[in-house]
C-alpha positions in Angstrom: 112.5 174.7 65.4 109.4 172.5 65.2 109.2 169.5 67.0 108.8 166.2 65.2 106.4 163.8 66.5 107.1 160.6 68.2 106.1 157.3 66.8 102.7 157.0 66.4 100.9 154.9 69.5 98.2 152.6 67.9 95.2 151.5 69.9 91.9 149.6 68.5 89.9 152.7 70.4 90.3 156.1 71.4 88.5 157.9 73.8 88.7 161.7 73.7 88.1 162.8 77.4 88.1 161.2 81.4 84.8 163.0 83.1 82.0 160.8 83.3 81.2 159.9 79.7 84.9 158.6 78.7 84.9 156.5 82.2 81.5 155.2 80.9 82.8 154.3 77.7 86.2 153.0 79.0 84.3 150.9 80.9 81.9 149.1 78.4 84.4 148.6 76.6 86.7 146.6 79.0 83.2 144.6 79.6 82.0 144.3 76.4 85.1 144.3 74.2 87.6 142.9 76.5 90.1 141.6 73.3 90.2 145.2 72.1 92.4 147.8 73.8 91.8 151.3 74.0 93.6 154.8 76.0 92.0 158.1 77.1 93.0 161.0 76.3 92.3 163.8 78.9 93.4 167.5 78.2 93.5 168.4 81.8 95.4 167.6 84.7 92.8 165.3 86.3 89.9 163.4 85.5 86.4 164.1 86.3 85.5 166.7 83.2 82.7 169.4 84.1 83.2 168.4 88.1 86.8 168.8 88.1 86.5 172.4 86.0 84.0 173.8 87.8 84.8 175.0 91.4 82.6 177.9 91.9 81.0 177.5 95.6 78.0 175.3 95.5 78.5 173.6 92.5 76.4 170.9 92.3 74.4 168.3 90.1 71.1 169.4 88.8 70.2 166.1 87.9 69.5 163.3 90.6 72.9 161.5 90.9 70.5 157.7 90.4 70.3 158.9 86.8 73.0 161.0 86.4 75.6 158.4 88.1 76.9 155.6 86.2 74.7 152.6 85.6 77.3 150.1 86.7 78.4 151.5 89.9 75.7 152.6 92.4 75.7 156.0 94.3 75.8 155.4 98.0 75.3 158.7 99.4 72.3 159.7 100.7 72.5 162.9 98.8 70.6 162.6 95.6 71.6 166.0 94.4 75.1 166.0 95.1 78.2 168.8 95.6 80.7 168.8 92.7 83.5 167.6 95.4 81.7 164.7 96.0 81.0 163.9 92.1 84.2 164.1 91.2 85.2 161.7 93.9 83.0 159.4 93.1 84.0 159.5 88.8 87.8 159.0 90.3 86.5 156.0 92.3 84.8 154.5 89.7 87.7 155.0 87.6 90.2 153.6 90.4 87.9 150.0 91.3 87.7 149.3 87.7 91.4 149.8 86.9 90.7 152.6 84.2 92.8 155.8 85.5 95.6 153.3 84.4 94.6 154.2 80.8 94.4 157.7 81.2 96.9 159.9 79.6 96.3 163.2 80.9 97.5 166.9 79.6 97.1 165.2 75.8 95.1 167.6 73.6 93.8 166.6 70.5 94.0 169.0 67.9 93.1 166.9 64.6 91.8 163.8 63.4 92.5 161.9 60.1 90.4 158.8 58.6 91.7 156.8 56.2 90.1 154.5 54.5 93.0 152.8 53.1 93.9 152.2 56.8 91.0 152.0 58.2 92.2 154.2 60.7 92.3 157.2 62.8 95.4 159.6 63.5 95.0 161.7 66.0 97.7 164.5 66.1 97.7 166.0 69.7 100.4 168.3 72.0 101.5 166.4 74.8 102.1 167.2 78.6 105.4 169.3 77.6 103.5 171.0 75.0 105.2 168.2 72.4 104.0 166.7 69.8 102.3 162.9 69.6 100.3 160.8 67.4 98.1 158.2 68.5 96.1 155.8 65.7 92.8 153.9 66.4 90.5 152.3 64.4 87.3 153.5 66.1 87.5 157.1 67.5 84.9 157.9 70.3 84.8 161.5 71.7 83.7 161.9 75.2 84.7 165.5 75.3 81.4 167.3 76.6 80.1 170.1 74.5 80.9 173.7 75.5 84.5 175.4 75.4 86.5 174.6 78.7 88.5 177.5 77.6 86.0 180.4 78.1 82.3 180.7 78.5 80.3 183.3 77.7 80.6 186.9 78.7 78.2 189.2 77.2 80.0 192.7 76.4 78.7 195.0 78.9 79.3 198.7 78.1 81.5 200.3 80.8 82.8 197.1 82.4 86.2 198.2 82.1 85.5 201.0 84.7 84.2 198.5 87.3 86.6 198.8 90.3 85.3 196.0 92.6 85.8 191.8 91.4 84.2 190.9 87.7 84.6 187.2 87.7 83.1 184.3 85.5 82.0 181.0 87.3 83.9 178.6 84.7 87.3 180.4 86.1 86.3 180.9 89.5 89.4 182.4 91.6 90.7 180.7 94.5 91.1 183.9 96.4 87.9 185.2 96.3 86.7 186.9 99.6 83.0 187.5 99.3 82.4 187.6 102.8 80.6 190.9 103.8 80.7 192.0 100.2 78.0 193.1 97.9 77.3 190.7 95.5 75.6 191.0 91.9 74.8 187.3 89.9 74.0 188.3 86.2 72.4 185.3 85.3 68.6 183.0 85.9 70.2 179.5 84.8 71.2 176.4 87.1 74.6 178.3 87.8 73.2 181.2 89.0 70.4 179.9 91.1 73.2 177.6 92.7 75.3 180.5 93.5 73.3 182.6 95.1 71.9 181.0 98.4 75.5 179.7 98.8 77.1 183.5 98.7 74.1 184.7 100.4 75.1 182.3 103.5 78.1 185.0 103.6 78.0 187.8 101.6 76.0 191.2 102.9 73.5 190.4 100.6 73.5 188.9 96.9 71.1 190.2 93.7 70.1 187.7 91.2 69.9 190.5 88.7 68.1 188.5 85.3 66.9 190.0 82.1 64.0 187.3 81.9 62.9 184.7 84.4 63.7 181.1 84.3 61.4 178.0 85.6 62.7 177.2 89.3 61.3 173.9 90.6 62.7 172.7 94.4 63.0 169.4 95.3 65.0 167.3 98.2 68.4 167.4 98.2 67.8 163.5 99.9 65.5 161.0 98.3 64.0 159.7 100.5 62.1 156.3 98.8 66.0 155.8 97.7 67.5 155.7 100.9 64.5 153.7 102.3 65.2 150.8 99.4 69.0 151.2 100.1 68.0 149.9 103.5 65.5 147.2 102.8 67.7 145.8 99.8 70.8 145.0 97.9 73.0 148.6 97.0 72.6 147.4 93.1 69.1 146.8 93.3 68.0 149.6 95.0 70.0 151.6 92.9 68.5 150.2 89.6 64.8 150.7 90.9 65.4 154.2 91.8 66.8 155.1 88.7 64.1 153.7 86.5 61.8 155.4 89.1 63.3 158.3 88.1 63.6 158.0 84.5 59.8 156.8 84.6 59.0 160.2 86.5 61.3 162.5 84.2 59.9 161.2 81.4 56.2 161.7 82.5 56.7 165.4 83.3 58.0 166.1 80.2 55.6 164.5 78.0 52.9 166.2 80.5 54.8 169.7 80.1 54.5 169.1 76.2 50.7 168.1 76.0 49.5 170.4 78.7 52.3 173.4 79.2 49.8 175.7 80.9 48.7 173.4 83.0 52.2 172.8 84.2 52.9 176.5 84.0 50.6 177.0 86.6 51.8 174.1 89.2 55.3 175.5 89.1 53.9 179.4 89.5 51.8 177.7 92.6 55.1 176.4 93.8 57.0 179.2 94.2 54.3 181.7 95.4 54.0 178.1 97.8 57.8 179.2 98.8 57.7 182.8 98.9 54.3 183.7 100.1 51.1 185.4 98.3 52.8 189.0 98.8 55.7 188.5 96.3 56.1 189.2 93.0 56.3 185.6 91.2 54.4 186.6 88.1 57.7 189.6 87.1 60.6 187.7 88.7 59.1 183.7 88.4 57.2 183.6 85.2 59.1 182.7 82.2 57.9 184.1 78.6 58.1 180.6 77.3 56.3 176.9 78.2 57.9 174.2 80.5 60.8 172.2 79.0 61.2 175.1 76.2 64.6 175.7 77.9 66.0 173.2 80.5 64.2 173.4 84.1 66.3 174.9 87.2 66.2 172.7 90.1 66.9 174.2 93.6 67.4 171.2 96.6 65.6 171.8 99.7 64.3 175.1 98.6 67.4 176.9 99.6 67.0 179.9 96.9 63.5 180.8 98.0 65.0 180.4 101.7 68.1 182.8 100.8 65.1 185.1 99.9 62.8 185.5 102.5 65.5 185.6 104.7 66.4 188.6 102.9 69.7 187.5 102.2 69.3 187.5 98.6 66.9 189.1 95.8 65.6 189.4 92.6 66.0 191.9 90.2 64.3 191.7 86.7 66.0 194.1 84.5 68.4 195.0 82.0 71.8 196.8 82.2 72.7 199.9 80.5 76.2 200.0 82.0 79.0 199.7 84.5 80.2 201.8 86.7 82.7 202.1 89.0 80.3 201.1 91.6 78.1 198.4 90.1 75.2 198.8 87.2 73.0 201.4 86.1 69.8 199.8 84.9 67.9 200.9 82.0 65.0 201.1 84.1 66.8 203.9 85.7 67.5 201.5 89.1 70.8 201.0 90.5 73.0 198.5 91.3 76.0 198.7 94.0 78.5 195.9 93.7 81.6 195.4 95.1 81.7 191.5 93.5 79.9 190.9 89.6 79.4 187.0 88.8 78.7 186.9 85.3 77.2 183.8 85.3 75.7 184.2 81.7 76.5 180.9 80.3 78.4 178.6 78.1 79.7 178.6 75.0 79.1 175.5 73.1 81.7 174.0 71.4 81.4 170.9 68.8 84.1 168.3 69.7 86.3 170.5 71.5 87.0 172.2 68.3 89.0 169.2 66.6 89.6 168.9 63.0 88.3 166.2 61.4 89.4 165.1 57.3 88.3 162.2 55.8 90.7 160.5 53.4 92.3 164.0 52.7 89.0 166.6 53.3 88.4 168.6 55.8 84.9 167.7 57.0 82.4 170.4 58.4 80.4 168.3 60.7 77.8 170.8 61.3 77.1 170.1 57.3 75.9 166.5 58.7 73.2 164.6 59.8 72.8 163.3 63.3 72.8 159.5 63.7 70.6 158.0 66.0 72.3 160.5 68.7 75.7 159.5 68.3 77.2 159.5 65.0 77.6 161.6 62.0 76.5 160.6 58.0 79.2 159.9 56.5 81.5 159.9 58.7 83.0 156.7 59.6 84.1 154.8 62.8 83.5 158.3 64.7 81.2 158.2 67.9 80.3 161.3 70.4 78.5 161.4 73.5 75.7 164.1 73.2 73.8 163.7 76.7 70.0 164.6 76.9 68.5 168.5 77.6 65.5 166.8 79.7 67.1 164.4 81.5 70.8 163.0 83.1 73.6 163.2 80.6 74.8 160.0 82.2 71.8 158.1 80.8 72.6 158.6 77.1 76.1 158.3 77.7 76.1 154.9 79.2 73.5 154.2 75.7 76.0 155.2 73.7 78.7 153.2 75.1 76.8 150.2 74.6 76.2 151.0 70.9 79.8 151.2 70.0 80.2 148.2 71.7 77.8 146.3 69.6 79.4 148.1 66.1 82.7 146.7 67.3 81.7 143.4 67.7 80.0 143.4 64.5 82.6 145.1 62.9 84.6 142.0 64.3 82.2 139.3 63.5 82.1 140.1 59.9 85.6 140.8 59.7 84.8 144.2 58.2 86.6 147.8 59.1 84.4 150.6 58.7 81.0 151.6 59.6 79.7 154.9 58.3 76.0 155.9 58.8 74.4 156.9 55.4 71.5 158.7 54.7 70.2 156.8 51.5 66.4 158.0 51.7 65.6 161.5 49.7 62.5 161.9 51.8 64.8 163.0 55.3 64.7 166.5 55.6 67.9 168.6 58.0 66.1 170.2 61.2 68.2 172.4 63.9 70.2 169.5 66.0 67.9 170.8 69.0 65.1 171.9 69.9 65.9 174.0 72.4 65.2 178.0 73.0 68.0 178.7 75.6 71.0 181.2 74.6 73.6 178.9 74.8 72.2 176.5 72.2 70.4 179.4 69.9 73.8 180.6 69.6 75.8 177.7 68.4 73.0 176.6 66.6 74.4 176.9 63.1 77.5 175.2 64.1 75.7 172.0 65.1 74.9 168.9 63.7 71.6 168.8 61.7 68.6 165.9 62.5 66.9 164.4 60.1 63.2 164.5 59.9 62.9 161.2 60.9 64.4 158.2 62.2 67.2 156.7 62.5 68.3 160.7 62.1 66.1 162.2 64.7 67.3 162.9 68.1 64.9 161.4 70.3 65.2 163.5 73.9 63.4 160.2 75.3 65.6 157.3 76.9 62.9 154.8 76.3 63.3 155.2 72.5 67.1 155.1 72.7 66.9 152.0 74.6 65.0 150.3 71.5 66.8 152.5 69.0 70.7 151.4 71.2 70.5 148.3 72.9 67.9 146.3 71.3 67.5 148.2 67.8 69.2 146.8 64.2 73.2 147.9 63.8 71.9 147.7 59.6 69.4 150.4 59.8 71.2 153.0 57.6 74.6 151.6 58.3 77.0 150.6 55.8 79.7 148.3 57.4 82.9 148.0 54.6 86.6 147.6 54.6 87.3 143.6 54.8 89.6 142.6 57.2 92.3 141.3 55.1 95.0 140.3 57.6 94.5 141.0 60.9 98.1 141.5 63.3 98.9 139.5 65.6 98.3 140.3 69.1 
């Protein structure tokens, strides 16, 4: 017998997800838009989103946590690259001082959403914690629901696997009983997850491959920073914070601008790093040199140089290879090498995932978002009263989350000014041309590609990659450029 929903629950906002983008947003809005109210709806047990999922052992940032923490609530710790434990404590403490785990309704999965324009509203028809069903309405939707499948990543299928008799596991679904102690370990993998895993299961395993098919960019840098922790001494916790994290951005934003002009000349201060780490004798130009430029594919930061330590300490290696099969052992190589293995990590990536697969109609439709164009990094044409956080490849997520907060606070007080409903980005201008949503060569992207967003070929379609621009574009830039704001207010309920 199917279950009939309960009575819709109507809020002026929805956020879609509790990790650090929906605690962002929940709280611009209580600042910004204090006479509006608005819920969160979180699809797991606890809040905290990509720290609360992933549990593998040392999870980690890979961004400094003065960028990558919220804006409004400085990071005390002297750790700059912090554990996953302690991000996750910090996103609940946030969420605690400024009452907002009170508006969290947790186990609440959204399955489809439904504009109308009549309404000039949003239903959102979800399961609830008993697997029932419940509606919620809004008239601005924001989804702060990351963008890869919590469900599964992504496992390559590797001929023979089945036969494997030791532990396959994946680092999204990391098991709680895993004994790696004394144990052979292989990582399939050269991203941030597996260059995180390996000199922390080196620090007990017998000894732990990195077995890659190509080479990723490894840059090390101090777990502690130090001109941070000097100014947290010298000066207020808020304005320290704030100068190290436009130090930061200023720094992040220089690299990548140098790594775009002059890529070989970057190329070869990495290389000149890691043969810095790992002597003159190893082999940095098979297992170290990427076949693409800097900043082609995101860079893989190690703290304190603890992969290159796990190395020459002969705790872990490198292999650069690729596998013909599984055995019952570990991996036959097509080079003809051999792999023994009583533990496989497949740390082989994400799968991207657009909006945690809702549904989205409009006024009766079903609308394929990947058919639209980006809007200035956080909307879609066409599609009104709809926001998502989208967080930057070369820099923090955090930093164009908190931007995009501060946008959709400044539509909704518009919208309320005017006394009009809807906004809806549209592309009026023939000249804009659809690109790929990013530019970006790494698997997890290429593969999702098609099932993206488009950009426009220029502004206000474009996705920047540059927080300087989205400043101008976000906080200071006109809420008319290729907006249409409709829908008069004809009556509006009392509170």
């Amino acid at each position: 017998m199917v279950q009939e929903a309960r009575v819709a629950e109507h809020f002026d906002v929805v956020v879609v997800g509790a990790g650090i983008s929906g605690v962002g947003m929940a709280y611009h809005l209580q600042k910004r838009c204090p006479d509006r109210s608005y819920v969160i709806l979180e699809g797991r047990e606890r809040m905290g989103g990509t720290w609360d999922l992933f549990r593998y052992p040392g999870i980690r940032s890979d961004s400094d946590m003065h960028t990558l923490g919220f804006s409004f609530q400085p990071w005390r710790d002297a750790k700059a690259i912090a554990d996953g434990p302690s991000i996750r404590t910090y996103v609940e403490e946030t969420a605690r001082e400024h009452g907002i785990d009170r508006r969290i309704r947790f186990r609440t999965h959204v399955k489809r959403a439904s504009w109308s324009s009549e309404d000039a509203r949003w239903t959102m028809e979800a399961t609830g914690p008993d697997g029932e069903a419940v509606t919620y309405t809004c008239n601005f939707l924001c989804m702060c629901s990351g963008y890869y499948n919590y469900a599964r990543g992504y496992l390559p299928e590797f001929p023979g696997a089945d036969r494997f008799q030791g532990r396959l596991v994946h680092p999204q679904h990391w098991p709680e009983d895993l004994d790696y102690a004394g144990k052979r370990v292989v990582v399939i993998g050269s991203g941030a997850t597996a260059v995180t895993l390996v000199p922390e299961l080196a620090k007990k395993a017998e000894h732990v491959v990195m077995l890659q098919r190509s080479p990723t960019y490894v840059v090390s840098r101090p777990a502690e920073d130090a001109i941070a922790n000097f100014l947290r001494r010298v000066l207020p916790h808020r304005a320290a914070y704030g100068l190290t994290r436009w130090k930061n951005v200023l720094f992040g934003m220089y690299f990548f601008r140098l790594a775009r002009r002059k890529p070989e000349k970057v190329k070869a201060r990495i290389l000149q790093w890691v043969r810095d780490h790992l002597g003159p004798d190893y082999d940095v130009g098979t297992h170290f040199t990427p076949r693409y430029n800097p900043w082609d594919q995101r860079l893989c930061l190690v703290p304190d140089a603890d992969l290159f330590d796990a190395i020459k300490g002969g705790r872990a290696s490198v292999v650069t290879d690729t596998i013909r099969m599984f055995d019952e052992g570990g991996i036959a190589l097509n080079s003809g090498a051999r792999l023994d293995a009583d533990i496989v990590v497949t740390a082989t990536g994400l799968e991207l995932q657009l909006l945690s697969g809702v549904e989205f109609w409009i006024d009766g439709e079903l609308r394929d978002l990947s058919k639209t164009l980006n809007y200035k990094g956080c909307m879609f044409s066409d599609v009104p009263n709809l926001a998502y956080v989208f967080g930057y490849t070369n820099a923090s997520w955090t930093l164009k989350a908190d931007l995009t907060a501060l946008y959709v606070c400044r539509l909704l007080n518009t919208m309320r000014k005017r006394g009009l409903r809807q906004a809806t980005p549209v592309n009026d201008d023939p000249s804009v041309t659809a690109e790929p949503f990013l530019d970006f060569t790494s698997g997890y992207v290429q593969r999702a590609i098609e099932h993206l967003p488009k950009q426009g070929s220029k502004k206000p379609w474009r996705v920047n990659q540059n927080y300087a621009l989205d400043v101008m574009a976000l906080r200071f830039g006109s809420v008319d450029d290729a907006m249409r704001f409709s829908n008069p207010e004809t009556v509006r309920a009392a509170a």
